[in-house]
C-alpha distance (Angstrom), angle and dihedral (degrees) to the residues before:
residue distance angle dihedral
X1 . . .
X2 3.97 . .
X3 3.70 112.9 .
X4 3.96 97.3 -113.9
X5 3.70 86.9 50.2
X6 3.63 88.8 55.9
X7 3.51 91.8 54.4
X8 3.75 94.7 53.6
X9 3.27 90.7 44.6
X10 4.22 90.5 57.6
X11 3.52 85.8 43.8
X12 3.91 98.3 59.1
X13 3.49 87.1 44.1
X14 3.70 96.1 61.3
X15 3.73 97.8 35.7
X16 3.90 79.0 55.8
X17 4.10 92.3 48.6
X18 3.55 83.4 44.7
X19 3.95 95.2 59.7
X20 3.55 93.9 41.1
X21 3.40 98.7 56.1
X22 4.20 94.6 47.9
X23 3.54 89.6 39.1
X24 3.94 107.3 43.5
X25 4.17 108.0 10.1
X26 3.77 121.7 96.8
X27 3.50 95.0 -164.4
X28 4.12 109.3 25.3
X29 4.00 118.9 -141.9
X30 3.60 98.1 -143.1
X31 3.69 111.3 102.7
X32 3.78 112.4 -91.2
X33 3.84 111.9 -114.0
X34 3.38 122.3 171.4
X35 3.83 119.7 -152.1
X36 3.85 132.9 179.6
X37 4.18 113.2 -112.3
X38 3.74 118.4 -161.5
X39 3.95 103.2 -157.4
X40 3.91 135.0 146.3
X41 3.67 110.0 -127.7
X42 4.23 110.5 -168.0
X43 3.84 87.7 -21.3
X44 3.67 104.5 -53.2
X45 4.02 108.2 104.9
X46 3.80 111.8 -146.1
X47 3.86 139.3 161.0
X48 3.43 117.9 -117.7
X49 4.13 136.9 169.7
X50 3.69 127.0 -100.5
X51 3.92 133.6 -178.3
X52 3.64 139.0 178.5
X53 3.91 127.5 -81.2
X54 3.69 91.9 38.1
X55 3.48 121.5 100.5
X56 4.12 119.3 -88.4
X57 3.70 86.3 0.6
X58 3.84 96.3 158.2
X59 4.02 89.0 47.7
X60 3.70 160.4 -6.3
X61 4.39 109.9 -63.6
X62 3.65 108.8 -105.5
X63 3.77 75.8 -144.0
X64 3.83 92.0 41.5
X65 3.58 82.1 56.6
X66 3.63 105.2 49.0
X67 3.91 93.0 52.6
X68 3.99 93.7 49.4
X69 4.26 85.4 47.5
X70 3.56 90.0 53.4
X71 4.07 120.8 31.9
X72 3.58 118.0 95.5
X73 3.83 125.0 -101.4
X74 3.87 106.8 -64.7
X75 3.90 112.3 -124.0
X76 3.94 120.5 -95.3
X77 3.66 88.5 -108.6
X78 3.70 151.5 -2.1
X79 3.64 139.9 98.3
X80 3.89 107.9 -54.6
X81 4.35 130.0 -176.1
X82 3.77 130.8 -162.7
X83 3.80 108.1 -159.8
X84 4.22 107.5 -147.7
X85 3.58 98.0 16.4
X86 3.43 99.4 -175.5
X87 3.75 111.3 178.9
X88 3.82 87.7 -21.7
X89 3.84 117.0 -100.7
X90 3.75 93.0 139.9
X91 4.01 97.7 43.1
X92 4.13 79.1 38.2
X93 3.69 94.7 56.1
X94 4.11 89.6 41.6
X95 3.43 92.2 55.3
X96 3.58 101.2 54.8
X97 4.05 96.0 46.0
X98 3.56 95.6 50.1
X99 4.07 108.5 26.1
X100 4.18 90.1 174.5
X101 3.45 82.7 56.9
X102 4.42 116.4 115.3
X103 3.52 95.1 -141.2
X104 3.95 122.9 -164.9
X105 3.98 115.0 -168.0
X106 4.22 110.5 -167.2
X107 3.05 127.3 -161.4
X108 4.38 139.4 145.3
X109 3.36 93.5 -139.9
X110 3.90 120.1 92.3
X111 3.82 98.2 -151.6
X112 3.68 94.8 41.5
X113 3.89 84.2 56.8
X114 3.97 88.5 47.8
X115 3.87 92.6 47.5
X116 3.51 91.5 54.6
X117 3.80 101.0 42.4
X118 3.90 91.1 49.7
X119 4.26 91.8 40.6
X120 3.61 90.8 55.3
X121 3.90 93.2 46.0
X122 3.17 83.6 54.1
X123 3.79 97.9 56.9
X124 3.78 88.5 46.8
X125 3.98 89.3 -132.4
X126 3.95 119.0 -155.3
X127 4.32 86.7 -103.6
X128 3.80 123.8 9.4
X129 4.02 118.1 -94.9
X130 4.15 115.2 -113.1
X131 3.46 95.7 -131.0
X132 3.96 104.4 -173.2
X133 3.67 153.6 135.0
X134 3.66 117.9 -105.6
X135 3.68 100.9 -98.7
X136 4.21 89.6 68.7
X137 3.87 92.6 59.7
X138 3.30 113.6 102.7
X139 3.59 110.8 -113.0
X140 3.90 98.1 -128.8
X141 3.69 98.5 36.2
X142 4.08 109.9 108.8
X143 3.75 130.5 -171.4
X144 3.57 132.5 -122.2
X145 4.47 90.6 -158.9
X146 3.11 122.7 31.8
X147 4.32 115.3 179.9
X148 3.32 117.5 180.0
X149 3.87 146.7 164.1
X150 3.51 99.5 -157.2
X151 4.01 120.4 -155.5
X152 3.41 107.5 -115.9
X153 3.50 93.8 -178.4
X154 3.71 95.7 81.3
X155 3.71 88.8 83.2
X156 4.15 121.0 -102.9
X157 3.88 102.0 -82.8
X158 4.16 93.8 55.3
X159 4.31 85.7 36.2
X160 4.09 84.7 50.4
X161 3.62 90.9 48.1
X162 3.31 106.4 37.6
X163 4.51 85.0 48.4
X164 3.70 96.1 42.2
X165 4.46 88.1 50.9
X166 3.58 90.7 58.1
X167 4.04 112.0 25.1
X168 4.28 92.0 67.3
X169 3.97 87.1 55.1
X170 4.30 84.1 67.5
X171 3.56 103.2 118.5
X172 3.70 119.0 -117.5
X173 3.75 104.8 -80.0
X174 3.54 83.8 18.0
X175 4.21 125.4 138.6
X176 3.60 140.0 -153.0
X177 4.12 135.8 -163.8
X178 3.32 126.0 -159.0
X179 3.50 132.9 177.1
X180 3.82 121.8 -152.0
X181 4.09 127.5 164.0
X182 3.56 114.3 -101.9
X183 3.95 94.7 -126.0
X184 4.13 84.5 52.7
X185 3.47 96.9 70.8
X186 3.44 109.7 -86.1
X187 3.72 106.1 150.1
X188 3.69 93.3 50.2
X189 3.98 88.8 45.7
X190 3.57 93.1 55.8
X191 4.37 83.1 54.0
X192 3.77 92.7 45.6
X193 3.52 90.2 53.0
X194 3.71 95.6 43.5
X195 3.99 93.3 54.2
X196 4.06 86.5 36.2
X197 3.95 96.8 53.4
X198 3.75 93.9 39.6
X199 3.87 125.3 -164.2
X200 3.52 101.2 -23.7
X201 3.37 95.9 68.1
X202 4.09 135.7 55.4
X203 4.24 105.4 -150.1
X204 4.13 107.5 -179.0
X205 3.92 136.8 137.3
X206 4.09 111.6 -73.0
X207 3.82 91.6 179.6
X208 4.05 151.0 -12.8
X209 3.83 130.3 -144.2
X210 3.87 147.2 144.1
X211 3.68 83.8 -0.8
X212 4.11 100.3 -54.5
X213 3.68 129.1 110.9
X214 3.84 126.1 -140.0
X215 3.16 110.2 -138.7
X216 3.96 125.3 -152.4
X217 3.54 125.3 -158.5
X218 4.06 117.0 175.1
X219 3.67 125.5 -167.8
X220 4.00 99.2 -143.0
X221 3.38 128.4 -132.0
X222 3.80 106.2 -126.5
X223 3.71 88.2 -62.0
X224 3.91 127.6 111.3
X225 3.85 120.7 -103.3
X226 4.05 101.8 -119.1
């Protein structure tokens, strides 16, 4: 093996270490560093803390980014869930539009759920953020907004589980935003979902940018999906 193969090779391996450990550890082995983050999140520019092992710890998500650019206005209130909160921007962002808003941020990861607890104290947010792992939601609670920037990179059967657990629990009426890169699969996630969800819900593209779709997915109230 050539040397600049090699390198490549050590390369893919830790990007791949890297992903694992954001996407699947509860508590990550890198060493826990906190750093401050200027970033504007829906307009209002705020510092927040970031760390290693959590995913997009050295910056705001181009993806992360897109989706906050481009969903609608959030209601005043309700009951709202980010899915892979990571060190909160999307929960973050929630929080300050809609301050009535009960706001659950989920995540696997243990510092990710720290970040965002302590980043949102920070802000001094209208109501405190639920930032939790999956096991302290209540089983019969559902969610009128969901946001999410899913992670794709945990391959399609744990991404198709882990969307089809949380996307039924949309309350009637209820939407969801997703954003998901173009090159990822998008278009043919926004067909799985349609056939997976069924008639009771109307999944099709909200937006498109920097290479990213937004995906909508509306829980319909009694009406048909055209």
């Amino acid at each position: 093996m050539s040397e600049i193969a090699g390198k490549q090779q050590d390369k893919a391996s830790t990007e791949h270490q890297q992903h694992a450990e954001q996407y699947f550890s509860a508590e990550p082995s890198s060493r826990d560093v906190r750093r401050n983050l200027h970033v504007s999140l829906r307009g209002h520019d705020v510092d927040v803390e970031v760390s290693n092992g959590v995913f997009s710890g050295h910056r705001l998500d181009l993806g992360t980014s897109v989706l906050l650019r481009h969903a609608p206005e959030a209601p005043e209130n309700g009951t709202f869930l980010d899915i892979g909160c990571g060190w909160g921007p999307i929960a973050l962002a929630l929080g300050m539009e809609s301050p009535e808003a009960d706001i659950w941020a989920l995540d696997v990861n243990e510092r990710a759920l720290e970040l965002t607890k302590a980043n949102a104290e920070k802000l001094g947010l209208g109501k405190p953020i639920h930032a939790v792992k999956a096991d302290d939601i209540p089983p019969d609670l559902t969610f009128d907004l969901i946001w999410s920037n899913p992670p794709i990179r945990v391959g399609k059967d744990e991404l198709h589980a882990l969307l089809m657990t949380w996307l039924p629990r949309l309350s009637t009426n209820g939407y969801a935003y997703l954003v998901v890169q173009k090159n990822l699969g998008s278009d043919s996630l926004i067909k799985w979902l349609s056939a997976e969800l069924g008639d009771d819900f109307s999944v099709t593209k909200y937006a498109s940018s920097k290479g990213y779709r937004v995906i909508e997915v509306h829980r319909l109230n009694g009406e048909t999906a055209e």
